[in-house]
DRENRO-808689 format. One line per field, with one value per residue (C-alpha): x, y, z; residue in one letter; residue number from 1. Coordinates in steps of 0.2 Angstrom, whole numbers, plus 2048, in hexadecimal, padded with zeros to 3 digits. Example, Ala and Ser with C-alpha at 12.3 -4.5 7.8 and 13.67 -1.06 7.14 Angstrom:
! residues 2
c1: [83E; 844]
c2: [7EA; 7FB]
c3: [827; 824]
r: [A; S]
k: [1; 2]
END
This chain:
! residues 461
c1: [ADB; AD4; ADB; AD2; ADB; AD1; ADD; AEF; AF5; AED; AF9; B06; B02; B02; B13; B1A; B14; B1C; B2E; B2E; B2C; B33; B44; B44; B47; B47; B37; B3E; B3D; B2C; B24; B2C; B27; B14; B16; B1D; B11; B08; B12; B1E; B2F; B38; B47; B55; B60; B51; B52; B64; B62; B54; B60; B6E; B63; B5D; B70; B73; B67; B69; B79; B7B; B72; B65; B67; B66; B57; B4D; B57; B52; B3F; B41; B49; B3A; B2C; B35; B35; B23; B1D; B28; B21; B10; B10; B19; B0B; AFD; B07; B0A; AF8; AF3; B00; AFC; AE7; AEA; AF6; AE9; ADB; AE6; AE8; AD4; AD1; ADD; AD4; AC2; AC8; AC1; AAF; AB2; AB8; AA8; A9E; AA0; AA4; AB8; ABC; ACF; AD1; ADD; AEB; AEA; AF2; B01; B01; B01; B10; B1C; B15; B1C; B2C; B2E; B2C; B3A; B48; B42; B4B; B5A; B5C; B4F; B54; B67; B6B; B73; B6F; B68; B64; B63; B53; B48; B55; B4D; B3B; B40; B4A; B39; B2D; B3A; B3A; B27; B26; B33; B2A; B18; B1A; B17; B23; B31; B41; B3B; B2B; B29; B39; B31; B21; B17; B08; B0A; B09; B19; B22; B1E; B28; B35; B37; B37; B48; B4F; B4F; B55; B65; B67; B68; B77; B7E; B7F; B81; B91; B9C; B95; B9A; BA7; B9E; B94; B8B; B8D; B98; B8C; B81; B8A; B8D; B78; B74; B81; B7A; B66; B6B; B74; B66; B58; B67; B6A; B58; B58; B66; B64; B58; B57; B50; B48; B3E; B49; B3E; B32; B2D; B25; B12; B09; B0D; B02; AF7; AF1; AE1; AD6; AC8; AB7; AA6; A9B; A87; A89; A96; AA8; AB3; AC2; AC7; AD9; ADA; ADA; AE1; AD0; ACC; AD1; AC9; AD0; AE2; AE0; ADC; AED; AF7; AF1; AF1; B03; B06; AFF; B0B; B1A; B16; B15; B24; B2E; B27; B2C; B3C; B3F; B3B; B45; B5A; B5F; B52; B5C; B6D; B67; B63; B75; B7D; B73; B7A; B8A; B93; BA2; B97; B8D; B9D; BA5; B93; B96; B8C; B90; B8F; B92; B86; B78; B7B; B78; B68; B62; B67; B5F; B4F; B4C; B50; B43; B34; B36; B35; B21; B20; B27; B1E; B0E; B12; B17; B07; AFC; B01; B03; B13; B25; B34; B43; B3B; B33; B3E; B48; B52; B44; B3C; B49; B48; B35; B37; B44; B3B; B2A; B37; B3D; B2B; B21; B31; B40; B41; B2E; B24; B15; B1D; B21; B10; B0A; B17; B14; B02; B03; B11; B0B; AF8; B01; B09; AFC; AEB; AED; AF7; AEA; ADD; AE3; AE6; AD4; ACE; ADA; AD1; AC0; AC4; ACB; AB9; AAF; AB7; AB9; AC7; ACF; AE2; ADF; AD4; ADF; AF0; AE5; ADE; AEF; AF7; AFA; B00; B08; B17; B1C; B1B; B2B; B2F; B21; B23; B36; B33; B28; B35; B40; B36; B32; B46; B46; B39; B37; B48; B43; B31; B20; B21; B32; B39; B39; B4D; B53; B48; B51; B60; B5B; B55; B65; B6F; B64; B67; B77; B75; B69; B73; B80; B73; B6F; B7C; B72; B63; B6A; B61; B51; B4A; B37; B38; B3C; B2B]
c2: [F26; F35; F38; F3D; F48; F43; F37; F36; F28; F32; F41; F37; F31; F42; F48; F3B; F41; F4F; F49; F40; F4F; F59; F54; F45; F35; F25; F18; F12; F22; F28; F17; F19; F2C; F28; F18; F21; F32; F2A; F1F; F23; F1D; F17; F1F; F21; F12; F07; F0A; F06; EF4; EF8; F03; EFA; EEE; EFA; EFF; EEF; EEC; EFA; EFC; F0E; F14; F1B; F2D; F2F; F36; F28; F1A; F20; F20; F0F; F08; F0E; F08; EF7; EF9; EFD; EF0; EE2; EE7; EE7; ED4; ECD; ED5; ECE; EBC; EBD; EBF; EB0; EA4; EA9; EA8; E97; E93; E97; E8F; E7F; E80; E81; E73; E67; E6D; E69; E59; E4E; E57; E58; E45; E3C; E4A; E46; E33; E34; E27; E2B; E30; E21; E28; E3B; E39; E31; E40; E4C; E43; E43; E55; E59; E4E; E5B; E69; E66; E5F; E71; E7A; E70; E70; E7D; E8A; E84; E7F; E6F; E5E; E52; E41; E36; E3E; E2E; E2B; E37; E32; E22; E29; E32; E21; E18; E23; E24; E11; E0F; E1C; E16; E01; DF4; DEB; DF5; DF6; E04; DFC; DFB; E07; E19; E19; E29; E2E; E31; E45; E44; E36; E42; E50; E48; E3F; E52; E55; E44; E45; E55; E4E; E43; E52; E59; E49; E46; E59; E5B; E4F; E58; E6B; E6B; E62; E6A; E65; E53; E4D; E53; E49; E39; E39; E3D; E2E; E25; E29; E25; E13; E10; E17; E08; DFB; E01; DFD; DEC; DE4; DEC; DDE; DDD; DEE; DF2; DE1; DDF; DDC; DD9; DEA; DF0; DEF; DF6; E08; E16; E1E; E34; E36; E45; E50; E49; E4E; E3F; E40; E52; E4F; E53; E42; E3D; E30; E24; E24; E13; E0F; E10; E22; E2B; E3C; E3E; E37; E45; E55; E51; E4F; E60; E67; E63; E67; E7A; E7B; E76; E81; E90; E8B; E8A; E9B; EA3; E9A; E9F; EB1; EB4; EB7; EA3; EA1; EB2; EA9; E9A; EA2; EAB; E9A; E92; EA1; EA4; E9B; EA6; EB7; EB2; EAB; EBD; EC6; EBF; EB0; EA1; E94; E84; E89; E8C; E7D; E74; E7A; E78; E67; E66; E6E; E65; E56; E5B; E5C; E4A; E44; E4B; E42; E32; E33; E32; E27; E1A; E1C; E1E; E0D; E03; DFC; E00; DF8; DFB; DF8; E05; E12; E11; E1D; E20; E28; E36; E38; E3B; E45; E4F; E51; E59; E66; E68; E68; E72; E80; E7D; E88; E8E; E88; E89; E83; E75; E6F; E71; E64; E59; E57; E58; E4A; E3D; E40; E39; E2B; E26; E28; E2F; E22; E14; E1E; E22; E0F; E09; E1A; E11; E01; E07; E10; E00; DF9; E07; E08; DF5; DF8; DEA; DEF; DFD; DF5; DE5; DF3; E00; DF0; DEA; DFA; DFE; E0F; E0B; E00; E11; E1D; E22; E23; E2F; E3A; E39; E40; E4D; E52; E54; E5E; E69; E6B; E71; E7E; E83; E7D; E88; E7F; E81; E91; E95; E9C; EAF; EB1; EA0; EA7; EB9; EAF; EA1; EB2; EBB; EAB; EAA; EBC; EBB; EB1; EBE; ECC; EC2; EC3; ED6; EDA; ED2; EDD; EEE; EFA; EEE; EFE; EF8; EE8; EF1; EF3]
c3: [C24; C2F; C3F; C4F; C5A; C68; C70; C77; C6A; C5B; C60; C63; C53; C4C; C57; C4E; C3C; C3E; C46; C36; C2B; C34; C3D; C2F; C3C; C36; C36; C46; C4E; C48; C4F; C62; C63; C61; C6D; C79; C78; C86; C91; CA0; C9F; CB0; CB5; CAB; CB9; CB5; CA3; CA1; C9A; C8D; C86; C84; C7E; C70; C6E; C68; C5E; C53; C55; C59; C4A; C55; C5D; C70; C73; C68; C70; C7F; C7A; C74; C83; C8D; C7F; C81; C92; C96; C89; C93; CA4; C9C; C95; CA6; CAF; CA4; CA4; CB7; CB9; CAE; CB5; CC6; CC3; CBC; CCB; CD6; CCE; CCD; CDF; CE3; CD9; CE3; CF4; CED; CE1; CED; CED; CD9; CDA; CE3; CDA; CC7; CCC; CC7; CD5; CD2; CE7; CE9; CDF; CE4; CF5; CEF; CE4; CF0; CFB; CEB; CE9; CFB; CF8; CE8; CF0; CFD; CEF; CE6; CF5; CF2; CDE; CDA; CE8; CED; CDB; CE3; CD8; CE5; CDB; CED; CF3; CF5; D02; D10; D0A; D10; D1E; D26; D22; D2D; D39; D3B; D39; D49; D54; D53; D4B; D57; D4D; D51; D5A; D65; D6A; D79; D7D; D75; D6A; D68; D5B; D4A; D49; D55; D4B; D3C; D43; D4A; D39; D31; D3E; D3A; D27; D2B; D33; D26; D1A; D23; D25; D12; D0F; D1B; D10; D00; D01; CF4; CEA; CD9; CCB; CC3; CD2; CDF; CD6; CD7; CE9; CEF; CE0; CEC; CFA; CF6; CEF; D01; D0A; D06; D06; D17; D1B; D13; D1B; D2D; D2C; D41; D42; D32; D2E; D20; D0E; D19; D1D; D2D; D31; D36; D39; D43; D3D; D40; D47; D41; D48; D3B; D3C; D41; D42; D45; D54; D53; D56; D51; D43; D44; D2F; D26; D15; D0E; D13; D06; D06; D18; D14; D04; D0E; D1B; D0E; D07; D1A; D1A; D09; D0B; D1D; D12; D03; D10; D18; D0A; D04; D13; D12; CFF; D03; D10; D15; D13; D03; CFD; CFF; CF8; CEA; CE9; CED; CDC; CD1; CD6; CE4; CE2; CE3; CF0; CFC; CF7; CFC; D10; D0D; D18; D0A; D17; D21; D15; D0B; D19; D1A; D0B; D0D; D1E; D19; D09; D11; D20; D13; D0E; D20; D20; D0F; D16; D25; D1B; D0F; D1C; D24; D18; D10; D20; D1A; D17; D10; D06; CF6; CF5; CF6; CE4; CD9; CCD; CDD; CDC; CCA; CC9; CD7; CCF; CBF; CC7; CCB; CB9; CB3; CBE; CBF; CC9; CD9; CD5; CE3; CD9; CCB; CD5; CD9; CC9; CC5; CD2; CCE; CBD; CBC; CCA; CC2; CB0; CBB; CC5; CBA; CAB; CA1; CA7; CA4; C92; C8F; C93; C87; C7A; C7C; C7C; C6D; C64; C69; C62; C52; C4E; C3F; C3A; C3C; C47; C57; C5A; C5B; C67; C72; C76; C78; C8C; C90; CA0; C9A; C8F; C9C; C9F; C8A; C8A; C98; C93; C83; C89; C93; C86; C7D; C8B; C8F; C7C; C7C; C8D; C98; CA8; CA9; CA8; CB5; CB7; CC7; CBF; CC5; CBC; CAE; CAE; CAC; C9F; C94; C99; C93; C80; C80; C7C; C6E; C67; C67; C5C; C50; C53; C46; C38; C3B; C3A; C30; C33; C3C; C35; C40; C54; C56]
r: [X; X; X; X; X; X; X; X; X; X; X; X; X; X; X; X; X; X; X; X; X; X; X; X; X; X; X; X; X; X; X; X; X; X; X; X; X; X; X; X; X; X; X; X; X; X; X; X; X; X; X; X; X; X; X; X; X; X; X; X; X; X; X; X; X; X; X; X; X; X; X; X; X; X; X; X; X; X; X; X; X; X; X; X; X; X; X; X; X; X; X; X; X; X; X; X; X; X; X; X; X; X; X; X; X; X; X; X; X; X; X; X; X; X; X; X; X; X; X; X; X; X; X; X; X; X; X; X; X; X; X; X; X; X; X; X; X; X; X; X; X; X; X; X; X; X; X; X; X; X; X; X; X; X; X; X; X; X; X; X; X; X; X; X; X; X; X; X; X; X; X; X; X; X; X; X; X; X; X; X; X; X; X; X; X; X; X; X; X; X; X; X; X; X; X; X; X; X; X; X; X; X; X; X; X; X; X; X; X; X; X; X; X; X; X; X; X; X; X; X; X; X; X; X; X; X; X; X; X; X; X; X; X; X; X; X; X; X; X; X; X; X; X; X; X; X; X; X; X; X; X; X; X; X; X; X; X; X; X; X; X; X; X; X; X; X; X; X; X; X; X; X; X; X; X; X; X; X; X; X; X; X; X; X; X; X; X; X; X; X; X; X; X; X; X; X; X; X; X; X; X; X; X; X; X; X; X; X; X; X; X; X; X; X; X; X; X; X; X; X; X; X; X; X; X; X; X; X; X; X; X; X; X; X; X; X; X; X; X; X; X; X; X; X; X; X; X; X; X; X; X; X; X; X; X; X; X; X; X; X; X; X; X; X; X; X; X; X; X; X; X; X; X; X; X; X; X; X; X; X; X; X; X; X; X; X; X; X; X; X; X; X; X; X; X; X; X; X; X; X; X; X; X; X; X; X; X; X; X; X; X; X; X; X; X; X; X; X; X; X; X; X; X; X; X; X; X; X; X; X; X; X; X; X; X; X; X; X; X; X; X; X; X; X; X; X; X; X; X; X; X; X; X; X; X; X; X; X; X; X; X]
k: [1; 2; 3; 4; 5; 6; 7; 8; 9; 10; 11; 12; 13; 14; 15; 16; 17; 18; 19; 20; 21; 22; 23; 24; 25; 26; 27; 28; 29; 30; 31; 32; 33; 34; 35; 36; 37; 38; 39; 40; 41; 42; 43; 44; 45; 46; 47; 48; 49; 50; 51; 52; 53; 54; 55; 56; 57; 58; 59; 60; 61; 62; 63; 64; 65; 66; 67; 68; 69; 70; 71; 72; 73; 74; 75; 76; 77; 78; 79; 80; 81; 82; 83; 84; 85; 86; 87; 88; 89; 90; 91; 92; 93; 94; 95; 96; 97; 98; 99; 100; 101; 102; 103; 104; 105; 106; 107; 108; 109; 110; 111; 112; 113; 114; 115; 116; 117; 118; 119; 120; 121; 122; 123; 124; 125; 126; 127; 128; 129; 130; 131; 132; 133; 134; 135; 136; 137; 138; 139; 140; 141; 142; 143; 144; 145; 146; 147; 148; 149; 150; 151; 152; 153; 154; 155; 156; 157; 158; 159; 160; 161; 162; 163; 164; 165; 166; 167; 168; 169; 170; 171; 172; 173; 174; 175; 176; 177; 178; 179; 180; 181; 182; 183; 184; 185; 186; 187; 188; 189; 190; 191; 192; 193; 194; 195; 196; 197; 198; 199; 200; 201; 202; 203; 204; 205; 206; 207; 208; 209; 210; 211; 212; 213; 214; 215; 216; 217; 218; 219; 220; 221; 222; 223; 224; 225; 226; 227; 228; 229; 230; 231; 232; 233; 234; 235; 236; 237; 238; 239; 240; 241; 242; 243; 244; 245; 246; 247; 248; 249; 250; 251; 252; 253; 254; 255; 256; 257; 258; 259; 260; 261; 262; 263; 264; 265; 266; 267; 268; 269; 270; 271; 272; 273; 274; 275; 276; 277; 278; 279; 280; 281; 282; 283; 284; 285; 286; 287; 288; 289; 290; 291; 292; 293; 294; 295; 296; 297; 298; 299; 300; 301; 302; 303; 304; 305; 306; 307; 308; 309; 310; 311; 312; 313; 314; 315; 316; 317; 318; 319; 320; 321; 322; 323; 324; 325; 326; 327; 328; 329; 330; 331; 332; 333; 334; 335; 336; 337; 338; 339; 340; 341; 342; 343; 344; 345; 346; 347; 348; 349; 350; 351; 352; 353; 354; 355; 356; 357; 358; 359; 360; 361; 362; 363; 364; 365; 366; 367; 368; 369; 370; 371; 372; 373; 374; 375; 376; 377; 378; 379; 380; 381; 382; 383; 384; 385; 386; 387; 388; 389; 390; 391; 392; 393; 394; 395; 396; 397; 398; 399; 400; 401; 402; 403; 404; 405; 406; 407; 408; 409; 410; 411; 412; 413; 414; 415; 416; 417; 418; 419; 420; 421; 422; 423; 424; 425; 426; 427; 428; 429; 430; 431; 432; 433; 434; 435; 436; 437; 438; 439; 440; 441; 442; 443; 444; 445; 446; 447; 448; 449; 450; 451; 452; 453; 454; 455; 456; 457; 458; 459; 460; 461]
END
């Protein structure tokens, strides 16, 4: 095959030709010279994994300088395809995101009608995003959360229903409640994360299940104050500028107002999400982070590690006030009922599947999974039975008629979760430190298999 000379690979391609006549490297060597005829390797500190990294691999059969080469080819070809990945996830992230803030134009444009379930959506997204800082940034297991989404609907509920024990003795408007709701589950958070410091892992976990089974009991038999099963209603409701015949009034929201309910949600969604960015990216989100990998480490490193888990309790716990706020008010209606474990657990499992202590991941997750709870499983049951009316086969139409999606739910998504955990265990966009270290752990198991492909010099490349 004739070679142009024109261009920088085909004299690499030449250089390496006569490297291989010449000095008599191996295959391994001739390939890595021609890659890396045009490419600028990093600094030789920078490069010091790759090499050890091809050190092991071939076991030392390399010379210097061509381990040297290859630890920069690997190098640059590892920075090249996290570059382009990065790109895609975050251009499919942010698409994901335009789409929620014009689904409600999209969904009264193409006649989805599924408005109803997207702002329950949207809260558990926001009661996600704040267990992330806890479990995803903090790396503390928290499986008692529905215990301050409960926390903050009360809290609103007392401060603006007619029906409770403060009527009459304090009552204000629903943005105040919501704030003050944001402090109280934030109190809350301390208050469960004081008794908890020594705690880790499984029995962590044990004392916040404790905890968010009290919680609605509390609420149940405090009967006097909380209405009891009865629940308390009705609840304030926000008021919101709207656009009216061409004049700017304002609009008290009902249950029945949908697209306006959606876009405060979203409004305090995107506060939370930049919040917990800045939060994530800054000294505490940094010690966070230190805590999550190495509490030892981080305690040797100056860090304060009962003050910042604190809050990390506090603030997660903050974020589920907002979510309670809304939820209570939104439905009219609060009681202990709703407020079970399974709250916590699909909660918990956005996390896992969007990405735990990604943000973005996050929401992803949150969407993805309430959008499974709340329409698709219906939606797929009715298809099934529309089918089994098309076809009209004997055996096949009476099964697919009777078959109803929704009682098999949890099997399903609990399978899919299993399989995920399998073949992708840091999530569907994995926070890119936890996925340094989940690659750093597999690694290891990788270089025990190094030795079996010594001399395998054909396959580096």
């Amino acid at each position: 095959m004739a070679i142009e000379e024109g261009t920088t690979e085909n004299r690499g391609r030449i250089r390496c030709g006569l490297l291989q006549e010449q000095e008599g490297e191996d295959r391994v060597t001739a390939r890595v010279v021609a890659c890396m005829s045009s490419r600028r390797c990093d600094a030789p500190a920078e490069q010091e994994p790759a090499v050890r990294t091809v050190k092991e691999r071939f076991a030392g059969s390399l010379n210097p300088k061509t381990t040297r080469l290859a630890a920069c080819s690997i190098q640059h070809d590892l920075h090249f395809s996290q570059a382009n990945l990065t790109w895609v996830v975050n251009a499919f992230l942010v698409t994901f995101i335009i789409f929620l803030a014009i689904y409600p134009v999209l969904d009264k444009a193409l006649g989805f009608g599924k408005m109803g379930a997207f702002p329950t959506i949207l809260i558990y997204t926001v009661l996600a995003l704040g267990l992330n800082i806890v479990v995803g940034f903090a790396g503390l297991l928290d499986l008692g959360y529905a215990a301050f989404f409960a926390i903050g609907g009360y809290t609103a509920a007392f401060l603006t229903s007619p029906q409770s024990p403060l009527f009459g003795i304090f009552q204000t408007n629903f943005y105040v409640a919501m704030a003050l709701a944001f402090l109280v589950a934030a109190t809350f958070g301390i208050i469960l994360g004081a008794p908890t410091l020594r705690l880790r892992g499984d029995y962590l976990a044990i004392v916040t299940l404790a905890f968010g089974e009290i919680v609605p009991r509390a609420f149940l038999n405090l009967e006097q104050w909380t209405k009891g099963s009865k629940g308390i209603n009705p609840i304030g409701r926000p008021t919101i500028p709207w656009l009216q015949d061409g004049q700017l009034t304002t609009l008290q929201l009902s249950n029945s107002d949908q697209t306006p309910w959606y876009y405060l949600i979203f409004v305090v969604g995107g506060l939370s999400v930049f919040a917990i960015y800045r939060l994530a990216h800054s000294r505490i989100g940094r010690a966070w982070m230190a805590i999550r990998e190495d509490e030892l480490a981080a305690s040797a490193m100056g860090i304060d590690l009962v003050q910042t888990k604190l809050l990390a309790f506090a603030i997660g716990a903050s974020f589920s006030g907002f979510a309670g706020s809304l939820w209570a008010s939104m439905l009219q209606l609060i009681d202990p009922f709703q407020f079970d474990f399974s709250i916590s657990i699909v909660v918990l499992s956005m996390i896992i599947l969007g990405g735990i202590g990604n943000i973005w991941g996050v929401i992803f997750g949150g969407v993805v999974l309430g959008f499974y709870d709340r329409v698709l499983t219906s939606e797929a049951s009715n298809w099934l039975h529309g089918l089994a009316a098309a076809v009209n086969i004997p055996v096949l139409s009476p099964f697919l008629s009777g078959v109803d999606l929704t009682q098999y739910k949890f099997g399903i998504f609990g399978l899919a979760l299993v399989i995920l955990m399998l073949t992708r265990p840091e999530g569907i966009f994995p926070n890119r430190q936890r996925a340094v270290g989940t690659c750093a752990d597999r690694g290891t198991g990788l270089r025990a298999k190094a030795g079996a492909g010594r001399g395998a010099g054909s396959e580096f490349l």
